[in-house]
FIMARRO-135532 format. One record per residue: z, y, x of N, C-alpha, C in turn. Coordinates in pm, whole numbers, plus 50000, padded with zeros to 5 digits. Example, Ala and Ser with C-alpha at 12.3 -4.5 7.8 and 13.67 -1.06 7.14 Angstrom:
BEGIN
<nup = 50780&nnorth = 49431&neast = 51319&caup = 50780&canorth = 49550&caeast = 51230&cup = 50780&cnorth = 49670&ceast = 51320>;
<nup = 50708&nnorth = 49775&neast = 51285&caup = 50714&canorth = 49894&caeast = 51367&cup = 50787&cnorth = 50003&ceast = 51290>;
! end
This chain:
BEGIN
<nup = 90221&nnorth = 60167&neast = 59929&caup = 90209&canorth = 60065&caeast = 59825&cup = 90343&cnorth = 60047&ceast = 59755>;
<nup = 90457&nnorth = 60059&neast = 59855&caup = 90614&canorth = 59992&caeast = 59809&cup = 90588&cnorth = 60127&ceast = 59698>;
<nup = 90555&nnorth = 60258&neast = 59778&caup = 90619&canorth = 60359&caeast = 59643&cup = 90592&cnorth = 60415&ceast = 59535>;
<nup = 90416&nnorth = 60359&neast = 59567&caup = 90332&canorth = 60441&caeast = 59445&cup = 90279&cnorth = 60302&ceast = 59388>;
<nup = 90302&nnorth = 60193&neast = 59362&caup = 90212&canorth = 60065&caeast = 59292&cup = 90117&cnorth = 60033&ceast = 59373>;
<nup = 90112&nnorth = 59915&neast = 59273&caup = 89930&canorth = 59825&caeast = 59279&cup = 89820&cnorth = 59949&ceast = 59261>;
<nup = 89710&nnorth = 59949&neast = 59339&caup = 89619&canorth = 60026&caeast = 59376&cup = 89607&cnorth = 60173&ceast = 59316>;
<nup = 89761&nnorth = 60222&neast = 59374&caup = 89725&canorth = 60353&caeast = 59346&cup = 89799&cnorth = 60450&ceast = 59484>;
<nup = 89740&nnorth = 60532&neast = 59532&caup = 89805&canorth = 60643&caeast = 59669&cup = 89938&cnorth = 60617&ceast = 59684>;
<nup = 89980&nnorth = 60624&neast = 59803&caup = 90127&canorth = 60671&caeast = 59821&cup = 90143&cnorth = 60825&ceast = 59780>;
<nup = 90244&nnorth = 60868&neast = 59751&caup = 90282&canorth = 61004&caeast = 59774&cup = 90363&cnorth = 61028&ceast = 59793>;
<nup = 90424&nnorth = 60992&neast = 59928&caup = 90548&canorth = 61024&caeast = 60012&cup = 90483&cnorth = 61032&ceast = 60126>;
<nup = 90534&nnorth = 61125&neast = 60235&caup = 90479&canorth = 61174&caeast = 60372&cup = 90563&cnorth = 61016&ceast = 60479>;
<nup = 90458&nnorth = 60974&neast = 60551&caup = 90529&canorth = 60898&caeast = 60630&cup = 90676&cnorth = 60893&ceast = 60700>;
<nup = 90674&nnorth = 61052&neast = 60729&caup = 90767&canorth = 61078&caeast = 60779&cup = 90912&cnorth = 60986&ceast = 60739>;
<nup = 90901&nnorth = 61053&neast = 60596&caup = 90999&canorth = 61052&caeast = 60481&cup = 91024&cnorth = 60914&ceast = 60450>;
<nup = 90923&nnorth = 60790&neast = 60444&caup = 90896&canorth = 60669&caeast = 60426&cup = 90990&cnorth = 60601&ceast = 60555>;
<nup = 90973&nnorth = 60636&neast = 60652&caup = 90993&canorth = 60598&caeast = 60787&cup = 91157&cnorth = 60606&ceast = 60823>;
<nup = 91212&nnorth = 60718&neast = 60775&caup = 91389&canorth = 60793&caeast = 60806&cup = 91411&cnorth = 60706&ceast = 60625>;
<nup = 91398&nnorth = 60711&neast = 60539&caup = 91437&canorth = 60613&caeast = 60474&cup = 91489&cnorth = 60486&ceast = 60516>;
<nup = 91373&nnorth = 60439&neast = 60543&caup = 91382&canorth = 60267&caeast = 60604&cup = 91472&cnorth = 60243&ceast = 60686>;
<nup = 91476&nnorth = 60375&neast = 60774&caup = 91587&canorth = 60315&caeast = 60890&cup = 91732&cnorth = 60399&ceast = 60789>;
<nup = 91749&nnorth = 60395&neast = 60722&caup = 91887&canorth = 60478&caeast = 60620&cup = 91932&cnorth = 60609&ceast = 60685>;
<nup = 91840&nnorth = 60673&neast = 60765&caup = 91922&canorth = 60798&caeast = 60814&cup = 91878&cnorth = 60913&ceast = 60718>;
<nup = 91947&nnorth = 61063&neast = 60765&caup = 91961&canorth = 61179&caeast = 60717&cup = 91897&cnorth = 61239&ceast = 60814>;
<nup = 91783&nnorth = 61333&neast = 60726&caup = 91728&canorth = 61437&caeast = 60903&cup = 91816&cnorth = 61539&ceast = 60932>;
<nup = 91845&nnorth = 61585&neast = 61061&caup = 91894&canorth = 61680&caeast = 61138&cup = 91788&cnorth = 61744&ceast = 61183>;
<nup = 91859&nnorth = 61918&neast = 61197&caup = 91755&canorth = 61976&caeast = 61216&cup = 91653&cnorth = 61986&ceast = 61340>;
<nup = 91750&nnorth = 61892&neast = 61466&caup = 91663&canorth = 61861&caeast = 61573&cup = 91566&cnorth = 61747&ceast = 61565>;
<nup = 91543&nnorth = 61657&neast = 61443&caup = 91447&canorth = 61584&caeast = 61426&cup = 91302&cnorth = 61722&ceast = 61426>;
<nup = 91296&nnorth = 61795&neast = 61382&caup = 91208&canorth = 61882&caeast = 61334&cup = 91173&cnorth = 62004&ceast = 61423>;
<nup = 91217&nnorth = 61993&neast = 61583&caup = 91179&canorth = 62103&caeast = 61699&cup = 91066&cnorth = 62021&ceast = 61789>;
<nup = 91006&nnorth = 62072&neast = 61826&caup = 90913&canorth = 62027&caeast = 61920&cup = 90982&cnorth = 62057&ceast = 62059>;
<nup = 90938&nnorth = 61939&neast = 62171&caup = 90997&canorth = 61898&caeast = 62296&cup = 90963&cnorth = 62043&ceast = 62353>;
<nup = 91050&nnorth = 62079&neast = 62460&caup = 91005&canorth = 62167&caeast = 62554&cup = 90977&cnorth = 62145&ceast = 62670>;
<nup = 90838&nnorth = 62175&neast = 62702&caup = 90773&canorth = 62133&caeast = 62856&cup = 90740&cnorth = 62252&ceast = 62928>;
<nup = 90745&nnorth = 62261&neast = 63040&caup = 90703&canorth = 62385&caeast = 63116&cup = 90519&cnorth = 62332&ceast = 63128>;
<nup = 90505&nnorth = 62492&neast = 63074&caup = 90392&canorth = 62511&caeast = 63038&cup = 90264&cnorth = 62615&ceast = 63110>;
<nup = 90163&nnorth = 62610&neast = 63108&caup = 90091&canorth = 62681&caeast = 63190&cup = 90055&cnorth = 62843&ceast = 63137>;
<nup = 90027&nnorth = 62929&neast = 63183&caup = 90007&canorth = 63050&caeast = 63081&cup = 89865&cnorth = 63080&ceast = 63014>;
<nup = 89817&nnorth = 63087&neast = 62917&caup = 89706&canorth = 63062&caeast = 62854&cup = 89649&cnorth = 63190&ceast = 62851>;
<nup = 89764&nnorth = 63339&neast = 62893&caup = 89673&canorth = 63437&caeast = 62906&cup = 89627&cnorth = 63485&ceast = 62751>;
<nup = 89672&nnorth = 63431&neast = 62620&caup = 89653&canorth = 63445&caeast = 62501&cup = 89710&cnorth = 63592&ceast = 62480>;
<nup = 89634&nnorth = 63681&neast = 62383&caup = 89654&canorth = 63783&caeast = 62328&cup = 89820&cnorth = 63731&ceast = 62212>;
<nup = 89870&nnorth = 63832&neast = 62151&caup = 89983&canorth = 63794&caeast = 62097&cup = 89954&cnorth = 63742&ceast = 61932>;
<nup = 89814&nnorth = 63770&neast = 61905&caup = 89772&canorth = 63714&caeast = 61760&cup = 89659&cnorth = 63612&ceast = 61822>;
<nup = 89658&nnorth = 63476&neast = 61780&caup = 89560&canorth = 63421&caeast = 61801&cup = 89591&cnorth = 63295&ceast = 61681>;
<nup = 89478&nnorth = 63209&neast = 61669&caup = 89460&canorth = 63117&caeast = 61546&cup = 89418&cnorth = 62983&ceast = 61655>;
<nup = 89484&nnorth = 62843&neast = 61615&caup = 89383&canorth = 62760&caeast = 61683&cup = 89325&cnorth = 62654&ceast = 61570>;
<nup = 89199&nnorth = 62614&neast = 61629&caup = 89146&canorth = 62521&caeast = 61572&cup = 89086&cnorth = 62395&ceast = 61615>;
<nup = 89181&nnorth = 62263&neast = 61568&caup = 89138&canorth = 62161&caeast = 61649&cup = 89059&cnorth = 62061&ceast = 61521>;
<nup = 88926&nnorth = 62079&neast = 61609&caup = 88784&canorth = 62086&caeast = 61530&cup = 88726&cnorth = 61906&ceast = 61583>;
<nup = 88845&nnorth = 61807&neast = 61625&caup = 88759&canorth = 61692&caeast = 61631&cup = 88905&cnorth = 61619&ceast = 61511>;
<nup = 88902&nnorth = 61446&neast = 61531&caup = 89010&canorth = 61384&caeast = 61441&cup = 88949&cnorth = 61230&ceast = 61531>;
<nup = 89027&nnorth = 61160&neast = 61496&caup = 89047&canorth = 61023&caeast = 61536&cup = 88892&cnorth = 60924&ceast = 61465>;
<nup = 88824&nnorth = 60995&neast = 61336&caup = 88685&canorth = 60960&caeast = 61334&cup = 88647&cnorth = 61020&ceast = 61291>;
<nup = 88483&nnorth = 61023&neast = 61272&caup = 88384&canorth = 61132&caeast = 61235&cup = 88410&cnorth = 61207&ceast = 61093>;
<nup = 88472&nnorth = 61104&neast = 60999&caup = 88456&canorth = 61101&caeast = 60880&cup = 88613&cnorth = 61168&ceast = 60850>;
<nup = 88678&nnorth = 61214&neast = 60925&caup = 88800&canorth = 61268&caeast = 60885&cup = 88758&cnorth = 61427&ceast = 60945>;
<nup = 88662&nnorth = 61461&neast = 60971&caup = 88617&canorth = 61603&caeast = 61049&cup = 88539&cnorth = 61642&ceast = 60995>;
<nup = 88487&nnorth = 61808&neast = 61035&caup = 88373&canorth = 61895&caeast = 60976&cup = 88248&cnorth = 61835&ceast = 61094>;
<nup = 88131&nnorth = 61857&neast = 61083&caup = 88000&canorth = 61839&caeast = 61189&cup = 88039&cnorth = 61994&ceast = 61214>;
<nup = 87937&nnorth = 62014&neast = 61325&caup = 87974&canorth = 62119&caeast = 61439&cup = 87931&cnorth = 62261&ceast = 61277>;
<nup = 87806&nnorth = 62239&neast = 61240&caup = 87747&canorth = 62356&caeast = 61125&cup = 87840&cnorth = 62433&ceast = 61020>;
<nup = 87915&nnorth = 62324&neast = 60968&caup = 88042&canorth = 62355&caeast = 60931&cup = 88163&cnorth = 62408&ceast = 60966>;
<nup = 88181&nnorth = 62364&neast = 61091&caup = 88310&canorth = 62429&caeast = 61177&cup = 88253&cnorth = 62549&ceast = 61200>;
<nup = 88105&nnorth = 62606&neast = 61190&caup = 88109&canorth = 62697&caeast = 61287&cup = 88118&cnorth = 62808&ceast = 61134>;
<nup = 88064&nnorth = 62792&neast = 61033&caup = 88070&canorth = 62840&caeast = 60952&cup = 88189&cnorth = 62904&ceast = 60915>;
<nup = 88262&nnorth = 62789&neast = 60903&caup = 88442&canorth = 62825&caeast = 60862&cup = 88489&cnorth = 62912&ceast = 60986>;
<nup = 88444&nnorth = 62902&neast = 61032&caup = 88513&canorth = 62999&caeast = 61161&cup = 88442&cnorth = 63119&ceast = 61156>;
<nup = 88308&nnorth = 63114&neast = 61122&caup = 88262&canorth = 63269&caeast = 61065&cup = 88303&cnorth = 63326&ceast = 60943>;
<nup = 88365&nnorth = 63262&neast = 60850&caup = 88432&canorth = 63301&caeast = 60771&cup = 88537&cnorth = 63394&ceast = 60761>;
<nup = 88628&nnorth = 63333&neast = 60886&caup = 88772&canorth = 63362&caeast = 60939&cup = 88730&cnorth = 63495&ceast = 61010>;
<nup = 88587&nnorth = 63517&neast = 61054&caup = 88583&canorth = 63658&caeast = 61140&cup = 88559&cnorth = 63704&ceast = 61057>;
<nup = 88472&nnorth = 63713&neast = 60939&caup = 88441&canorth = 63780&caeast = 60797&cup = 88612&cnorth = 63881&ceast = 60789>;
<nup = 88691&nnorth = 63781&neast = 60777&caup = 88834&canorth = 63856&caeast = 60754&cup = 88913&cnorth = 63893&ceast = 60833>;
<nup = 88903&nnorth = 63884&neast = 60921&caup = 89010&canorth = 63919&caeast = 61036&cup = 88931&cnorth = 63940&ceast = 61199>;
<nup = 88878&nnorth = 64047&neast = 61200&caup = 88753&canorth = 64012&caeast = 61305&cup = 88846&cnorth = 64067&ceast = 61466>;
<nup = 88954&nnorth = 64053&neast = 61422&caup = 89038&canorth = 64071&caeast = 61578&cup = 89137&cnorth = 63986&ceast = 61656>;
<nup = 89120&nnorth = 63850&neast = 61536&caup = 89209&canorth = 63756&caeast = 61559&cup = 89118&cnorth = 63626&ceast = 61649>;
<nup = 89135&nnorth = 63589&neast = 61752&caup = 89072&canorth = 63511&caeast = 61814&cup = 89105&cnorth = 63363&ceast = 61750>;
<nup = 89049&nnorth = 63281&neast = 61802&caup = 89055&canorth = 63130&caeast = 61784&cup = 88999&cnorth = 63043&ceast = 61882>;
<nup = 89135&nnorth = 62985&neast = 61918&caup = 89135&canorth = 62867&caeast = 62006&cup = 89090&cnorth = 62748&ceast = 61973>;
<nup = 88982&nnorth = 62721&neast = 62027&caup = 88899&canorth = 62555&caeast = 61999&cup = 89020&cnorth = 62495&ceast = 62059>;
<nup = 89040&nnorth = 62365&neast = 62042&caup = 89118&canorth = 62250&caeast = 62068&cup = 89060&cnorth = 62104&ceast = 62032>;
<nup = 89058&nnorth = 62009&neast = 62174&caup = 89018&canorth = 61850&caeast = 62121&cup = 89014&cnorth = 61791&ceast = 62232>;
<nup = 88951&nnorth = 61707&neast = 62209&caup = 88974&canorth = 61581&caeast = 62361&cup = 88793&cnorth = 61595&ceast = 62420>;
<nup = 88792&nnorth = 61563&neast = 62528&caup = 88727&canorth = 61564&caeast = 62620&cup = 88587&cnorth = 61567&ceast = 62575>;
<nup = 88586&nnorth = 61427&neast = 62531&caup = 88506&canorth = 61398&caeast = 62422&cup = 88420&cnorth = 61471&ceast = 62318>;
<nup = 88457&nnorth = 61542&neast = 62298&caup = 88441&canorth = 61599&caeast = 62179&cup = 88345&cnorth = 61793&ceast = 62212>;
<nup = 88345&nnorth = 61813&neast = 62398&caup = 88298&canorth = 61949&caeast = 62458&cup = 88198&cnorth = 61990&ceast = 62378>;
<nup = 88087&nnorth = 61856&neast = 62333&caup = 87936&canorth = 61919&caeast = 62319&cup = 87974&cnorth = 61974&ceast = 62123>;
<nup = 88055&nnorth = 61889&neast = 62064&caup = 88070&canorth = 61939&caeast = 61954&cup = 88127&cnorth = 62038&ceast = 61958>;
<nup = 88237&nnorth = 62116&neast = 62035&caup = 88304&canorth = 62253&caeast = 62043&cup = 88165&cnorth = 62365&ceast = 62091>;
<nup = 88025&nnorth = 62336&neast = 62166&caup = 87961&canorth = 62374&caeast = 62241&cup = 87887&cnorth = 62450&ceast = 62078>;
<nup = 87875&nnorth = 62347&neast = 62018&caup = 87743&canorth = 62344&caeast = 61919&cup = 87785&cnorth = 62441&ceast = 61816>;
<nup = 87978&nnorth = 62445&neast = 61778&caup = 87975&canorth = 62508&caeast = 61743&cup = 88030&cnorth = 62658&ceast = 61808>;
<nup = 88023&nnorth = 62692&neast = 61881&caup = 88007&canorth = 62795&caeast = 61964&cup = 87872&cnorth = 62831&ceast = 61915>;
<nup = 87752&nnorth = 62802&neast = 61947&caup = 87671&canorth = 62818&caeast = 61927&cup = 87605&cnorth = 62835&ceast = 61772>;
<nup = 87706&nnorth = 62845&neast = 61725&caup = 87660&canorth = 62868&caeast = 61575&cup = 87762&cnorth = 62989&ceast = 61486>;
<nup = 87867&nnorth = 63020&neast = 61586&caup = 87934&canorth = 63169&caeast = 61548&cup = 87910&cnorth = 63272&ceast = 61611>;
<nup = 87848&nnorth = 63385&neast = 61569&caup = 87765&canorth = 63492&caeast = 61590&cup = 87860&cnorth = 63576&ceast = 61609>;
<nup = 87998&nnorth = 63600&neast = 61539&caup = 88035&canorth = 63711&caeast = 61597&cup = 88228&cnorth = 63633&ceast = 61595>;
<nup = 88288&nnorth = 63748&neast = 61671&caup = 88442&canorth = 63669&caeast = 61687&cup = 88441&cnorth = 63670&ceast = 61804>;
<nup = 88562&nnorth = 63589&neast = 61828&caup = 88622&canorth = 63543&caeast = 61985&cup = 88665&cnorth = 63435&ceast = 61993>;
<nup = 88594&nnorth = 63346&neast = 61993&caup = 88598&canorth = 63196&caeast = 62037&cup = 88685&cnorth = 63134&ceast = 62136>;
<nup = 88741&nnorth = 63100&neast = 62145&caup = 88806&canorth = 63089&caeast = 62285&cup = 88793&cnorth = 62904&ceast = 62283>;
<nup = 88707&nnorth = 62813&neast = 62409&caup = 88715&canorth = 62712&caeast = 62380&cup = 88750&cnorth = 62654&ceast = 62511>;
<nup = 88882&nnorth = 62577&neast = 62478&caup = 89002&canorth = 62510&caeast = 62561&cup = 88967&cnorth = 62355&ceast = 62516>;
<nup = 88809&nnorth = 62303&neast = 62457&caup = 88822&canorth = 62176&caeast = 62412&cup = 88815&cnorth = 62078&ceast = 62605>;
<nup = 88888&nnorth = 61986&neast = 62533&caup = 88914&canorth = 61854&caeast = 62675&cup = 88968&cnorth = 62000&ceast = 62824>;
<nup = 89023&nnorth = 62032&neast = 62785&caup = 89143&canorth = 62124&caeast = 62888&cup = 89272&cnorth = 62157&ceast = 62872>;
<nup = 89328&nnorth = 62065&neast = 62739&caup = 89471&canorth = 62098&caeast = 62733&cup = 89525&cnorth = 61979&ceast = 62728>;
<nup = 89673&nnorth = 61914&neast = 62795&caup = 89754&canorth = 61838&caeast = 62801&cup = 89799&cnorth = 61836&ceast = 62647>;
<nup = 89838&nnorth = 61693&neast = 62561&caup = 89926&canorth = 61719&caeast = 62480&cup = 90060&cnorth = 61810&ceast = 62457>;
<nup = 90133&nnorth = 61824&neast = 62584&caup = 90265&canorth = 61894&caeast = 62597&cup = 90191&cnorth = 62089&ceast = 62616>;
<nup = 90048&nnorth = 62051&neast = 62599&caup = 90026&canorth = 62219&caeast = 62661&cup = 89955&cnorth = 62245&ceast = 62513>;
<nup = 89909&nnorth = 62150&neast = 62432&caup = 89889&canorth = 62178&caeast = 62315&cup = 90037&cnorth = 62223&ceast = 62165>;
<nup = 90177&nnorth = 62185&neast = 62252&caup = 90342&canorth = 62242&caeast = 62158&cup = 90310&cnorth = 62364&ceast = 62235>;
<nup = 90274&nnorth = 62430&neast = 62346&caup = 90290&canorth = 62548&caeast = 62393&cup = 90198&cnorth = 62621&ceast = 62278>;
<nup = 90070&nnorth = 62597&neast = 62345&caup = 89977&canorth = 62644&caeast = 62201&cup = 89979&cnorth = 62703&ceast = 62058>;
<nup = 90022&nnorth = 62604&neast = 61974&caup = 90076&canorth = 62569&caeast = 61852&cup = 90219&cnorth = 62698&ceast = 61873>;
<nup = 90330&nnorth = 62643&neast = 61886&caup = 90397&canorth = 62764&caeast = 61942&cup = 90361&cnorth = 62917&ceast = 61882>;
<nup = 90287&nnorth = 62920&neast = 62018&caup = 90232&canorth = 63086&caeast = 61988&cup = 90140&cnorth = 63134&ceast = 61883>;
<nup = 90087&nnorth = 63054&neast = 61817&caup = 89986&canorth = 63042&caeast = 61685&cup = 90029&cnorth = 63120&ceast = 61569>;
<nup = 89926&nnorth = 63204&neast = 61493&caup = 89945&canorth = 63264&caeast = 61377&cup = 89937&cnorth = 63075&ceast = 61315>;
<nup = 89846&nnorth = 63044&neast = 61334&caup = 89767&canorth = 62898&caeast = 61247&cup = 89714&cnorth = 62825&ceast = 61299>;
<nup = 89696&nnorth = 62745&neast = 61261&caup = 89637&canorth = 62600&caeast = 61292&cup = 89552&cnorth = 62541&ceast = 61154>;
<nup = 89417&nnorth = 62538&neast = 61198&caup = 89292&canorth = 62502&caeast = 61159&cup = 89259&cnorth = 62356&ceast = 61193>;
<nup = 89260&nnorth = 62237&neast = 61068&caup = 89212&canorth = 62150&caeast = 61151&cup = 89231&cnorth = 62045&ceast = 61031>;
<nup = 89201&nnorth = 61914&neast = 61052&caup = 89213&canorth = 61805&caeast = 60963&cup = 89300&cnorth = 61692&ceast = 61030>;
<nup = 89318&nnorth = 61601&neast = 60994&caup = 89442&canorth = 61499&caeast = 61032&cup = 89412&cnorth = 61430&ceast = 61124>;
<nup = 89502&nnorth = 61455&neast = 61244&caup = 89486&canorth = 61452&caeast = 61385&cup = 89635&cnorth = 61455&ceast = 61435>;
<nup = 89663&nnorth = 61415&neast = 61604&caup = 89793&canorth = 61484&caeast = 61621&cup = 89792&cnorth = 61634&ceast = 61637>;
<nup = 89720&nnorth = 61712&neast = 61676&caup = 89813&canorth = 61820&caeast = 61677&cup = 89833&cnorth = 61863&ceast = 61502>;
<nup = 89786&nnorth = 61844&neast = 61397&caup = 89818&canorth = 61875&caeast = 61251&cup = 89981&cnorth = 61790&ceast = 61242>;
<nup = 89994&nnorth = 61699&neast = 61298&caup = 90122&canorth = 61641&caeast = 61319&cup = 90201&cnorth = 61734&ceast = 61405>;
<nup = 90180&nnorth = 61752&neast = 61507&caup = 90261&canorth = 61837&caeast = 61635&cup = 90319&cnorth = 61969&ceast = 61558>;
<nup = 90238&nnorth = 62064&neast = 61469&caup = 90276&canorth = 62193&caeast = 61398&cup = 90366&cnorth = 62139&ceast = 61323>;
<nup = 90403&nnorth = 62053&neast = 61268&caup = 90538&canorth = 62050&caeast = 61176&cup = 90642&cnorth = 62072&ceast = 61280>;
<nup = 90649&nnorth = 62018&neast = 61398&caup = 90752&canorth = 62026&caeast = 61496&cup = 90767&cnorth = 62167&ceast = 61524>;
<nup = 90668&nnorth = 62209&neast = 61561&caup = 90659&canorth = 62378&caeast = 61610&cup = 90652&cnorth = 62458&ceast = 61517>;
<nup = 90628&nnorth = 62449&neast = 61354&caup = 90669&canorth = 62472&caeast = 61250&cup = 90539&cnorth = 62628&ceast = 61219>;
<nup = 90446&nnorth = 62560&neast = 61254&caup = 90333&canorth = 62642&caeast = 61258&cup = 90225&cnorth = 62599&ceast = 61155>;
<nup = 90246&nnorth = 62731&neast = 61050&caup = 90129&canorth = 62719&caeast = 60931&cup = 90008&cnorth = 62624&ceast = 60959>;
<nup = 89955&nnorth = 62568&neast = 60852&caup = 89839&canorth = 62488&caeast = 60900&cup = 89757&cnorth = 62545&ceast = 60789>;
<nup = 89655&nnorth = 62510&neast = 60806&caup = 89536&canorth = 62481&caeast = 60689&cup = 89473&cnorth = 62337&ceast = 60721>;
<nup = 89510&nnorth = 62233&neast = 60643&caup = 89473&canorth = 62087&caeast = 60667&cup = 89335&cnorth = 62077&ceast = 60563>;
<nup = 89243&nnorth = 62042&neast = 60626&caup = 89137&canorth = 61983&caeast = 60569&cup = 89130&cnorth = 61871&ceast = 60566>;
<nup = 89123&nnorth = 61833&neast = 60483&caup = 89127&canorth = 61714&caeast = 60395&cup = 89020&cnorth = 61596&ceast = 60322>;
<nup = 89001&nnorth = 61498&neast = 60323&caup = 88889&canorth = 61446&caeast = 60243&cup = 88957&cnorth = 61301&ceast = 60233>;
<nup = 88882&nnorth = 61239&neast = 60102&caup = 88895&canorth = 61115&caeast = 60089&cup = 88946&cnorth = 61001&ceast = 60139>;
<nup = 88881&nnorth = 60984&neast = 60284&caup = 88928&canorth = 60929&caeast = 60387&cup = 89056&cnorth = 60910&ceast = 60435>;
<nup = 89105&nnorth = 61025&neast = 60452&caup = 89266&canorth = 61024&caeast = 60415&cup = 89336&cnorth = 61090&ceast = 60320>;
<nup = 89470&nnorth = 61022&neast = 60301&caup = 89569&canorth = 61047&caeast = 60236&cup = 89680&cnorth = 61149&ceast = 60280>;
<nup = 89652&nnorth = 61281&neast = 60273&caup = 89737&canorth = 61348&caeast = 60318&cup = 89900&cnorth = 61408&ceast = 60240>;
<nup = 89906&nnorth = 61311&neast = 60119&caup = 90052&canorth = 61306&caeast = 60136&cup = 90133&cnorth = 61271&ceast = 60179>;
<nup = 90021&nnorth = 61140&neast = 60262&caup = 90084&canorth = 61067&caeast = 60363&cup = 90119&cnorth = 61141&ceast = 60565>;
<nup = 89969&nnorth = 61215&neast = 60541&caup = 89996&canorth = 61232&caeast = 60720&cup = 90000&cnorth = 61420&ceast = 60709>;
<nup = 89982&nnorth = 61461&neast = 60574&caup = 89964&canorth = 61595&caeast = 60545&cup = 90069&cnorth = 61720&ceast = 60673>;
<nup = 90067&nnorth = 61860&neast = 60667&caup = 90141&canorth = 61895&caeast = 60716&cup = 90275&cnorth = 61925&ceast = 60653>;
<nup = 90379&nnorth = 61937&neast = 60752&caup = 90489&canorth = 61964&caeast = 60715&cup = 90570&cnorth = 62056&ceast = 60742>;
<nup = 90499&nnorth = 62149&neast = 60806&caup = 90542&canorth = 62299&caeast = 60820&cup = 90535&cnorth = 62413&ceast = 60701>;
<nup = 90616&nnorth = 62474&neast = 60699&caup = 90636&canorth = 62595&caeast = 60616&cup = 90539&cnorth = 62649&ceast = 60590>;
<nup = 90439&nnorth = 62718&neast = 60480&caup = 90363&canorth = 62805&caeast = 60432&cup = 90194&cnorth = 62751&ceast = 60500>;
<nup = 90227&nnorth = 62593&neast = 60509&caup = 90103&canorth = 62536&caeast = 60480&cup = 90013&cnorth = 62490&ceast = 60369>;
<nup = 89870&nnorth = 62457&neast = 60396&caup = 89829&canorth = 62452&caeast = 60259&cup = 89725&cnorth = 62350&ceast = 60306>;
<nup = 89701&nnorth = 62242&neast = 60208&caup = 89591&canorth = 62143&caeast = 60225&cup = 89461&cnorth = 62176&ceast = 60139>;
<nup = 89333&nnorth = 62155&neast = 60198&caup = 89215&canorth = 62199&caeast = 60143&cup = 89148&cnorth = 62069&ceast = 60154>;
<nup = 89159&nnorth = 62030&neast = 59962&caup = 89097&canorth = 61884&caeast = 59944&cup = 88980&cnorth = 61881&ceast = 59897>;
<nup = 88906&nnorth = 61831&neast = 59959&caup = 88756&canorth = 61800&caeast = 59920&cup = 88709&cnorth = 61632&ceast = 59923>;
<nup = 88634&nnorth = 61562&neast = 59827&caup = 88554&canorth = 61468&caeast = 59879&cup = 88553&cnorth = 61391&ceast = 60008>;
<nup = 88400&nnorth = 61494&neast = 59996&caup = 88315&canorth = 61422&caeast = 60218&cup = 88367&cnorth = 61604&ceast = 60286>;
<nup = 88362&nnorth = 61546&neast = 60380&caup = 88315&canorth = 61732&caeast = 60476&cup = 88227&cnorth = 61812&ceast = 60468>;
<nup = 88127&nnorth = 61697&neast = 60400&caup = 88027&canorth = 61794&caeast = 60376&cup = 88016&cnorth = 61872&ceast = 60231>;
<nup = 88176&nnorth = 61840&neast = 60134&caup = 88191&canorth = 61932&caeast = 60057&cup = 88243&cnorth = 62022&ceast = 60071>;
<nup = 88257&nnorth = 62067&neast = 60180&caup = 88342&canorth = 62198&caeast = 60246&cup = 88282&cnorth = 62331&ceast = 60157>;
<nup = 88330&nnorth = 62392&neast = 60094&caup = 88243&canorth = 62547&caeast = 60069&cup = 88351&cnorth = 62654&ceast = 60195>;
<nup = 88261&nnorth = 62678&neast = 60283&caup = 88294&canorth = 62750&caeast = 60368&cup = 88353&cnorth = 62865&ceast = 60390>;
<nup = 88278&nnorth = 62956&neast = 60274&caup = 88355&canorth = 63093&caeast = 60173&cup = 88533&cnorth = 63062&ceast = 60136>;
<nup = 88532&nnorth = 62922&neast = 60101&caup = 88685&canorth = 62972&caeast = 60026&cup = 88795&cnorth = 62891&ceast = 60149>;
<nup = 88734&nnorth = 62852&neast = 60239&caup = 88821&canorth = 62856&caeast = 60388&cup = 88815&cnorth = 62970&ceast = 60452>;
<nup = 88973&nnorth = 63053&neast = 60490&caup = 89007&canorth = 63151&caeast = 60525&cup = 89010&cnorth = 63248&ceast = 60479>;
<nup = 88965&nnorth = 63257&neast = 60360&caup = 89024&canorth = 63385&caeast = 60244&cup = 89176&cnorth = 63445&ceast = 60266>;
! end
């Protein structure tokens, strides 16, 4: 509100809003992710993850969609696996869409990874697939490409990513997703 007016978006990243206020300068260790000893995931050396839930319904794809976009991604790259990622919560929606990608390598780690085992993750990642959540936060630290999906609901100049050679994909609802032009 302070930066963009009376009823119109911010467009400054919280981040940026936040190291203002307190008058500092970033250093480049504001911007590394913590190091935790980590478990071995056994991951091939190319893999993609995708964390396919968000904090509410309406900031996410339904399972038909995720599974789509992820058949997309095998359309183009049919040797690159992808790591499901989410909270516990969320198994039967990782299940459903399992069940709706026909070909690929799925790999689903949903409600089985620690936050500190999700910087390992991220880490080793070509990408990160997903909409505004923490781990879309966590990849700026680990400085891992994103593709942020996006909608109405939020403001992602505000929580957007902040890693290098990311890109936000703005739509409406989720259910304006065109599935084709995710992962081109």
């Amino acid at each position: 509100y302070a930066q963009a007016g009376v009823g119109t978006a911010n467009r400054v990243h919280l981040t940026d809003l936040f190291i203002s206020m307190l008058g500092l300068e970033y250093v480049e260790s504001d911007w590394t992710a913590p190091t935790f000893a980590s478990r071995n995931f056994d991951l091939s050396s190319k893999y993609i993850v995708a964390h396919i839930g968000a904090s509410e319904a309406k900031k996410t794809l339904p399972p038909f969609k995720w599974a789509r976009v992820l058949k997309n991604f095998f359309d183009h790259n049919l040797e690159t696996p992808i790591v499901m990622i989410g909270a516990p919560n969320e198994r039967n929606l990782g299940e459903a869409i399992e069940a709706g990608v026909s070909r690929g390598k799925v790999i689903n780690f949903i409600g089985q990874t620690t936050l500190p085992e999700v910087f390992s993750l991220l880490t080793g990642a070509q990408m990160l697939i997903g909409c505004d959540s923490a781990p879309m936060h966590m990849a700026s630290l680990t400085n891992t490409p994103c593709l942020n999906l996006s909608f109405d609901a939020v403001n992602f100049w505000e929580t957007g990513p902040k890693s290098t050679r990311s890109y936000v994909y703005k739509v409406g609802f989720p259910e304006d997703v065109i599935s084709e032009e995710v992962g081109l």
